[in-house]
N, C-alpha and C positions, 0 to 999 in steps of 0.2 A: 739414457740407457735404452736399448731394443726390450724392445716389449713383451718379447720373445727368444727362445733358443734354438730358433730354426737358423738356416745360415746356407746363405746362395748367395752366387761372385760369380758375373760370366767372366772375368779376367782371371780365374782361378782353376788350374786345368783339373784339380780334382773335382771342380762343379760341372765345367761343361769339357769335354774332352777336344774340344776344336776352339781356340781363342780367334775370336773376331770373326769375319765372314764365310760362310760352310757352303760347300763347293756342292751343287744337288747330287744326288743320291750318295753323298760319303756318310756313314756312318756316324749319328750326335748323341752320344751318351751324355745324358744330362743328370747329376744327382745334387739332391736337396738333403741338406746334412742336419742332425740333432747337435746342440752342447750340451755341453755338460754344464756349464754355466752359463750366466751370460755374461756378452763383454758387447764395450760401445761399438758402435758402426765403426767410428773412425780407426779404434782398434782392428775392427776387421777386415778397414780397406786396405792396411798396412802389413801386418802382419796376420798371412793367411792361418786357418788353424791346423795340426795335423792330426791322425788318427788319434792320438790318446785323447781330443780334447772332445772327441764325439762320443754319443752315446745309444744306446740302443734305443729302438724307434717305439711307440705306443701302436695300438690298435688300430688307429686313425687312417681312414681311407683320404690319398693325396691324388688329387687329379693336376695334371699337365695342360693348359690350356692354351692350344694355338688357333691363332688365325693367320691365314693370308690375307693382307691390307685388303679392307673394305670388303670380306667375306666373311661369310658364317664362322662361329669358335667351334672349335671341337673339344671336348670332354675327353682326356685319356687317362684311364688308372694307372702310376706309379706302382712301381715293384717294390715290395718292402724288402729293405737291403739290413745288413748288419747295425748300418750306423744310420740308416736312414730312408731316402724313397729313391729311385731309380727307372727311367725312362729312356730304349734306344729307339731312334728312330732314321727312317732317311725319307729326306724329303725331294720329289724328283721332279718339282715343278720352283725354278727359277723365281726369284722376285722378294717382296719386301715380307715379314712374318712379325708378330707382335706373339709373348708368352707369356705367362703368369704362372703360378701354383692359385690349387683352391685345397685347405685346410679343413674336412669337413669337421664342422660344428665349431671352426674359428674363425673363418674370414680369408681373402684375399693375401697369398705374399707376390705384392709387384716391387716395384724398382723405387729405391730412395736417388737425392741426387750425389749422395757417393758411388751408385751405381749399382747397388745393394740390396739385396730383398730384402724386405719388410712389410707387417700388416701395415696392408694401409689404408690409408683416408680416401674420400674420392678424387681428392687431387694427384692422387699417383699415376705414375704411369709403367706401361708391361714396359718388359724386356723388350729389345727390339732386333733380331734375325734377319740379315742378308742371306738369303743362299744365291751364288752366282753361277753364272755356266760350267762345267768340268774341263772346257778346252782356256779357257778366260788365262792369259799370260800378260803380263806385263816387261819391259825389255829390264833385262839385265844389266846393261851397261849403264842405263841412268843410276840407279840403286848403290845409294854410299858414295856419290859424287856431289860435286857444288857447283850450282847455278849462280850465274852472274849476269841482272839484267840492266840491260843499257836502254836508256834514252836516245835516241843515235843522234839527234840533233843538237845533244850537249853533252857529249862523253870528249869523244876529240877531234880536232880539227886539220886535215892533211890540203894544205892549197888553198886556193880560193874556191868564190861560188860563181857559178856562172849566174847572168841575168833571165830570170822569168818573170812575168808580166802575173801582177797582183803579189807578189811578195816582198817583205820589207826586209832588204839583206841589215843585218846586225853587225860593224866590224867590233862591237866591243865587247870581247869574248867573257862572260863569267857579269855581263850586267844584268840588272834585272829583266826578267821578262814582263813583256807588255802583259797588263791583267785588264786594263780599265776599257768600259764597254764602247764602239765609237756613238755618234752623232744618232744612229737606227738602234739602239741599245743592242748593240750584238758586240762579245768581244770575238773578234778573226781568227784571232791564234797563227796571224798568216808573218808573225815574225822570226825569223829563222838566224840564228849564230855560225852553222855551217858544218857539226858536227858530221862527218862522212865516216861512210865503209874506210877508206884509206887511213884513214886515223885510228879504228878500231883495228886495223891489221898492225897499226904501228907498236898499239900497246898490248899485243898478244902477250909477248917477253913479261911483260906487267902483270896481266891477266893469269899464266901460269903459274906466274910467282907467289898467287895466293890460294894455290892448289884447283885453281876454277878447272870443269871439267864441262860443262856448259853453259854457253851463252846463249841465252833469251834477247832477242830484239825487238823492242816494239815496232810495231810497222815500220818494214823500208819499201811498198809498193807508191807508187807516186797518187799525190793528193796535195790538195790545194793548202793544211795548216802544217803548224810542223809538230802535230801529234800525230797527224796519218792515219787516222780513225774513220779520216772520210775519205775512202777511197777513192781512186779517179781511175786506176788503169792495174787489176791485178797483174796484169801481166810483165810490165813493164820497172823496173829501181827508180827511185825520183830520182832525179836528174841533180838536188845538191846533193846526195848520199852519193851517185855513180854511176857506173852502168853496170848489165847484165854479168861482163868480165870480170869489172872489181868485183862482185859479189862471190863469182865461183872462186875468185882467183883468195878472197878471203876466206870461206868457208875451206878450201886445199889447205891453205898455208896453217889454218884453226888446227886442221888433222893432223900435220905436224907435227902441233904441238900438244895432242890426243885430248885439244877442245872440239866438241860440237856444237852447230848454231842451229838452234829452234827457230821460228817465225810465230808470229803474231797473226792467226787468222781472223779477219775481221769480216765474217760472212751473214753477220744480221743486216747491216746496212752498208750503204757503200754514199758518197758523195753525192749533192746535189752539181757540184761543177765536176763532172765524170764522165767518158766515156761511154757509158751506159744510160744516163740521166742525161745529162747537156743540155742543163737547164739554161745558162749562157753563151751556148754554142761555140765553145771556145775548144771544139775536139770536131773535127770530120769526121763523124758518125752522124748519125739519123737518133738522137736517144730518145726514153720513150716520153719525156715531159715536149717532146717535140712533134711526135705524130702518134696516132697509135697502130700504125703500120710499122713503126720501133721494133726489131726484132729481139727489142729487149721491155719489149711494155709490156711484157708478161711476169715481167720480173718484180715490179711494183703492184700496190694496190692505191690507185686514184678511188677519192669520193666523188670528185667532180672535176673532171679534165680540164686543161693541166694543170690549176694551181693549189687543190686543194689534195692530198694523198698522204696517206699512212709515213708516219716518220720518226725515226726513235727518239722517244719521251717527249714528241712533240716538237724536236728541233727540225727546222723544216731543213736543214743545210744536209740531214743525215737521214735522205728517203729511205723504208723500211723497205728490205728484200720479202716477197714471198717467197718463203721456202716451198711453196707447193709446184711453182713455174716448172715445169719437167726441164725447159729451156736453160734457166738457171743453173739444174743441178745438173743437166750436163755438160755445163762451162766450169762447174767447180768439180764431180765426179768423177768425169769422161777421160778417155786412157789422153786428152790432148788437152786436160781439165787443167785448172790451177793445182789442186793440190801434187799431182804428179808429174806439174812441169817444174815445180818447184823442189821435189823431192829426188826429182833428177839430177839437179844441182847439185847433189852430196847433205841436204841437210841433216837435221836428226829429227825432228819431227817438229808439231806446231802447236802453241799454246794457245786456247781459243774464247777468244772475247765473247763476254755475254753470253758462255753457253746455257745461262738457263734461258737465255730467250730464245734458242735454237729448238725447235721439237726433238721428241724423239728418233722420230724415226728418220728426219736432217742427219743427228748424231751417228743413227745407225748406217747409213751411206754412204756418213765421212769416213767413221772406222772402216769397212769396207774396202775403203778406195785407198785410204796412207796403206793399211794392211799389206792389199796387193802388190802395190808399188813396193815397199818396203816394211815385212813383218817384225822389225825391231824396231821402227820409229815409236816416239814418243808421241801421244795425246794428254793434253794437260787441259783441263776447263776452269773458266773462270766463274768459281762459284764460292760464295760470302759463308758460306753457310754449313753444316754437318748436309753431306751433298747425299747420306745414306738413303734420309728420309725426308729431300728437299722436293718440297710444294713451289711450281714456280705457273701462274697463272692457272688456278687452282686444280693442276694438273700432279698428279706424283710422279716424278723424274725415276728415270732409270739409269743412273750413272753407272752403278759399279755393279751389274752382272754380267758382263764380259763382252757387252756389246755395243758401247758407249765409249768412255771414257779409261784409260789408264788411268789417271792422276788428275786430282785438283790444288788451287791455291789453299792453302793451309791459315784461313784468316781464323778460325778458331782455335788453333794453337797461337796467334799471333798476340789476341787478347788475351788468352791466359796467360803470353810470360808476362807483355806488358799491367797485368794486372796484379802480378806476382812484385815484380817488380817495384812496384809504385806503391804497393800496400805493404807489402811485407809479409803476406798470409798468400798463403798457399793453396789452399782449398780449392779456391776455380781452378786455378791450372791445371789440377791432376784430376779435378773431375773431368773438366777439358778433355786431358789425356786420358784416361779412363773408357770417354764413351767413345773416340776414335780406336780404340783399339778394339773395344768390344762391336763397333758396329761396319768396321770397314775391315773385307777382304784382305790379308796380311801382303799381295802382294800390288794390294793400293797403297798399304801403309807403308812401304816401304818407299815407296815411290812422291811421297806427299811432298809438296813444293812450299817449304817452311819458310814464310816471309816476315819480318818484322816491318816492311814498308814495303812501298811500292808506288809506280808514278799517281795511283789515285787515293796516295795518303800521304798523311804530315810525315817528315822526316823522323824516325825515329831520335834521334840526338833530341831535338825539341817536342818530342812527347817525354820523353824522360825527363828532358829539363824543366819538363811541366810550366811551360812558357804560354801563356795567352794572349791572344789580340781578337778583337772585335770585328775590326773591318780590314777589307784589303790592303787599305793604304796605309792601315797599320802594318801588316804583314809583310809591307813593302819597306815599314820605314827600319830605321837604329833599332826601333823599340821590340821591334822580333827576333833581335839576336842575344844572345844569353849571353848573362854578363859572366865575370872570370869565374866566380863560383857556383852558379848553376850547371856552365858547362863541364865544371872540374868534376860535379854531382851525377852530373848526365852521361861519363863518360864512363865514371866508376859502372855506375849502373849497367851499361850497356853492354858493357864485362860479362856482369851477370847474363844477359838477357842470351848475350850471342853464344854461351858454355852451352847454354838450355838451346838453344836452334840447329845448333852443329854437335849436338849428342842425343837428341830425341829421336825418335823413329822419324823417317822422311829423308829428305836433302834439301840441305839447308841454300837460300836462296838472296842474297846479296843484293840490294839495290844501288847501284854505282854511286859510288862516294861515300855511302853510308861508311863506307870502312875508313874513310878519311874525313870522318865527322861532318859533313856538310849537312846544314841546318833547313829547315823551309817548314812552312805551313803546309797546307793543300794547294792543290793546282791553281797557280801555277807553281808556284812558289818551291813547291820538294822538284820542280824539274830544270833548277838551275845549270849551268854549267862548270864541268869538273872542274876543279884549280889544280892544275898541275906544276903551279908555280908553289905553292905553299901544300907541302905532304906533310899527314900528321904519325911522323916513323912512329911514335910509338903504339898508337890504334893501328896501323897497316899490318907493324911486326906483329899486331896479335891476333890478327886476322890471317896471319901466314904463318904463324906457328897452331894455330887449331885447322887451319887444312892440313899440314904437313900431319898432325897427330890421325885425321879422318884418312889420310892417303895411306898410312904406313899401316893401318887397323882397319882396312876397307871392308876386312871379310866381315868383322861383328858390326859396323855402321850398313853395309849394305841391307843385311838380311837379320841381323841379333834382333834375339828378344830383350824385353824390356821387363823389368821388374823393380818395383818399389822399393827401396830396403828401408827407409826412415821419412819419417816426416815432423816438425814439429816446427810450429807457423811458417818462421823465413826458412828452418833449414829444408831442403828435400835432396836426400841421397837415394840414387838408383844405379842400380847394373845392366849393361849391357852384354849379354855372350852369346857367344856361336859355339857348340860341341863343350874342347876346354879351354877358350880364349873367353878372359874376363874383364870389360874394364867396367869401373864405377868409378860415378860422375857424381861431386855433391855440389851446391851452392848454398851458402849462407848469408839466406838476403837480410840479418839482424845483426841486434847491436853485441848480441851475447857471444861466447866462446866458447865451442862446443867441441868433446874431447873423442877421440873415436878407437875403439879398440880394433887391434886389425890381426887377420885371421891367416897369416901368411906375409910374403913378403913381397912389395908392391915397389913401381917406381911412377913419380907421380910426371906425369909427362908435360906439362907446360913448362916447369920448372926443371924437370929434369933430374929431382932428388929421389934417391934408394929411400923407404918405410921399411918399417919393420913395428910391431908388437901395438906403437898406439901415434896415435894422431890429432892435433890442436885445429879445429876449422876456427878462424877468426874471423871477427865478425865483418859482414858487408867482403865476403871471402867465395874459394872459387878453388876445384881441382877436380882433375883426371888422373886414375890412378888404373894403370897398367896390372896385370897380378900376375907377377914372374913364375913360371912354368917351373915347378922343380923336377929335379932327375928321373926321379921315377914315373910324372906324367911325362915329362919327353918319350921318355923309352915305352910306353904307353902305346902310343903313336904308331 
């Protein structure tokens, strides 16, 4: 039980009148409410309370206590209100805030981890405030759409590959990839199956078919392995993906079909066999491990010329860019820069590797530059972490005040379903969702890139199937593939997981083949090649019947708010609405049967069945329910 009948919920708009990130100088009406009784947290993260259940306030002077991250707190008295204490304020300086209440002559009310105020212990922690810039937009057109990200080297294969010198062509499309390290313990990565641009135009038709609305490609600039991480030649398509042609002629033919292609910017590091580097001389350049008259030796940081120099996480194959090089950042900036020769191309914007190891103000020049070029492109940064309030070399990030970042990878949604999932309790996820909603700008949250995998994680199908191995050669052998019943387990499951990825706030984001079940550990293993000889219709058809549901309900998926309606361990029911468009989405990840009274008349959209008056969720169960407009909301309208 709360130990108290005080009662704050930043996700509760009679608590604070702006949910999730406050735009500086608008208006923050904040009030801290009395009950009448008391009821448990969990009660109160679900069912918010209303007027009747408040009560008139005591004597008690309430102070409001802000700070700005890593500055002095301020002391504000509270307005005694009818039901309780009340504070408006506007705050006109951008950037990260922390809150509490002070109770005099009781203690502390900060944040529990349902998100909740309560006295608390020293282990608690404030509330936590974005306010971002007033101009800060995010694009439109991403919003209530579906990403679809490729591997390009193993999605599909158009023709052959021509011959280049240090790579191991693969003709045996869908075998395993080489993992094992050679003779110098280094593994290459330099084996290649042939996946090209022409092959991904081929399966546009495919692509559409599961309502994708954007495709994300891992690097296609040319580089020595064929994850392409290690740059050789921004400028330039590797040569087995294509050329400069195929690529526009692919991203025209995407528009077609009103898909957009993102890029993979990879501007922490770039290759040791590169262009710019030409550590092996294998490029007619001068690079700068070769002179330091390199008019690119500005661009690295050498301890001890040439063999000893700054390299990401120490792998020397992946020399570290100085973002400081002015030289650099007018090769990636500049109106004749990478990002703008690329955004000329027709793309839609760029997903960007290790952006926390990018400084600030790196960030601040990329925005800048996609901006100019193109103020609807998309910026997406790769960041593990709640990117609100992320420490990344014990620096404080500023991702989401309007001068950074649009959108990040969504890995904290990604563990709470898979934790949902697997346990059957609930609790992390919606705290998960809880603090993204309360601490990210609504129109970051709308924009959040919701993954359950991705190339630098185990395949979903075998995290559910809850499959282990030890070593790689396990990984590699029989013994990593799930047998008939774990995957029959892994699939149901996955049911679950994808209802919750393609109905939460954000857009939901696909890692190729996950929808045709394909299996893998970690890298290399989740970066096999697509089988397009063995489809699994019935995971595909339900990957293509929940985009059809996100296409045809774009308006409440793009921008709707979200709200809790039930919880209880496996089950979680929530609504989604825009104005008077309703839908709620439950999941029942247990064994039990749970009965639901319904308040109007609904048609449940995967299924396709008319409701009316009440409802059976069965167990290890799954629905979207639509809520039929009657006559007189039409005419409403």
């Amino acid at each position: 039980m709360i130990n108290s009948i005080y009662y704050f919920n930043p996700i509760d708009k009679a608590c604070k009148n702006v949910i999730g990130g406050v735009k500086e100088s608008e208006t923050l009406e904040i009030n801290l409410f009395l009950l009448k009784k008391e009821r448990t947290l969990k009660e109160l993260a679900i069912n918010f309370p209303n007027i009747e259940d408040f009560c008139a306030p005591n004597n008690q002077t309430v102070y409001f206590i802000l700070a700005k991250d890593e500055q002095e707190k301020q002391y504000i008295p509270m307005k005694t209100t009818e039901y309780g204490w009340q504070i408006c304020l506007n705050i006109n300086e951008i950037g990260l805030y922390y809150y509490s209440f002070s109770i005099e002559g009781k203690g502390l009310i900060m944040q529990d981890e349902n998100g909740l105020g309560y006295f608390c212990s020293h282990f608690a922690k404030e509330f936590l405030l974005t306010i971002y810039d007033k101009n800060y937009q995010t694009p439109n057109w991403f919003k209530g759409g579906i990403m679809y990200q490729i591997f390009p080297d193993r999605f599909c294969k158009a023709g052959t590959m021509p011959d280049v010198k240090g790579r191991v062509k693969r003709e045996d499309w869908g075998g395993m990839p080489t993992y094992k390290a050679n003779q110098f313990g280094k593994v290459l990565n330099n084996d290649f199956f042939g996946g090209n641009l022409k092959g991904i135009q081929e399966k546009l038709p495919y692509l559409k078919s599961l309502g994708v609305s954007v495709v994300y490609l891992n690097p296609i600039f040319e580089a020595a392995s064929n994850h392409r991480y290690d740059t050789s030649d921004y400028m330039s398509i590797d040569p087995y993906l294509g050329t400069k042609k195929d690529f526009e002629e692919l991203v025209e033919t995407a528009k077609s079909f009103e898909i957009s292609i993102i890029l993979d910017g990879v501007f922490n590091h770039t290759g040791d066999d590169s262009l710019y580097f030409n550590k092996y001389g294998n490029y007619n350049s001068l690079g700068a491990y070769q002179s330091k008259n390199s008019p690119y030796y500005s661009w690295y940081s050498f301890h001890q010329f040439p063999n000893k120099y700054s390299s990401w996480w120490g792998i020397d194959i992946l020399p570290e860019i100085n973002e400081n090089s002015l030289e650099y950042q007018e090769f990636i900036f500049g109106e004749k820069g990478v990002l703008k020769n690329w955004l000329r191309s027709g793309i839609g914007g760029y997903r960007l590797d290790v952006a926390d190891e990018l400084p600030d103000f790196f960030l601040k020049k990329l925005r800048k530059s996609v901006k100019e070029e193109n103020s609807n492109a998309v910026i997406i940064g790769e960041v593990w972490e709640d990117a609100s309030d992320k420490i990344a070399y014990s620096q404080r990030r500023e991702y989401l005040t309007g001068f950074e970042l649009d959108s990040v990878m969504n890995y904290p949604l990604k563990d709470g379903i898979i934790s949902y999932v697997l346990t059957e309790k609930s609790d992390y996820l919606l705290n998960v969702l809880n603090k993204l909603i309360d601490h990210y700008p609504k129109q970051t949250l709308d924009c959040l890139m919701n993954i359950l995998g991705t190339h630098d994680t185990a395949r979903i199908l075998t995290v559910l199937g809850e499959k282990h191995c030890n070593t790689k050669d396990e990984m590699a052998s029989n013994k990593a593939n799930l047998t008939e019943n774990e995957r029959k387990m892994a699939e149901k499951r996955l049911k679950i997981a994808v209802v919750l990825q393609y109905t939460l706030p954000g857009v939901p984001c696909v890692y190729y083949g996950d929808e045709n079940g394909m299996e893998g550990f970690g890298d290399p293993f989740c970066r096999k090649c697509f089988n397009w000889d063995t489809l699994n219709d019935d995971l595909i058809g339900f990957y293509k019947r929940l985009g059809e549901i996100r296409n045809a309900h774009k308006n409440i998926f793009s921008e709707g708010n979200f709200e809790l309606v039930a919880q209880n361990d496996g089950l979680v029911l929530y609504k989604r609405t825009i104005k008077d468009d309703e839908i709620y989405v439950y999941t029942n990840n247990s064994s039990k049967k749970i009965q639901f009274k319904l308040k109007g008349k609904f048609v449940e959209l995967i299924q396709g069945k008319i409701l009316s008056k009440e409802f059976t969720a069965n167990e290890y169960s799954y629905g979207i329910f639509y809520k039929i407009k009657t006559k007189k909301a039409l005419n409403s309208n």
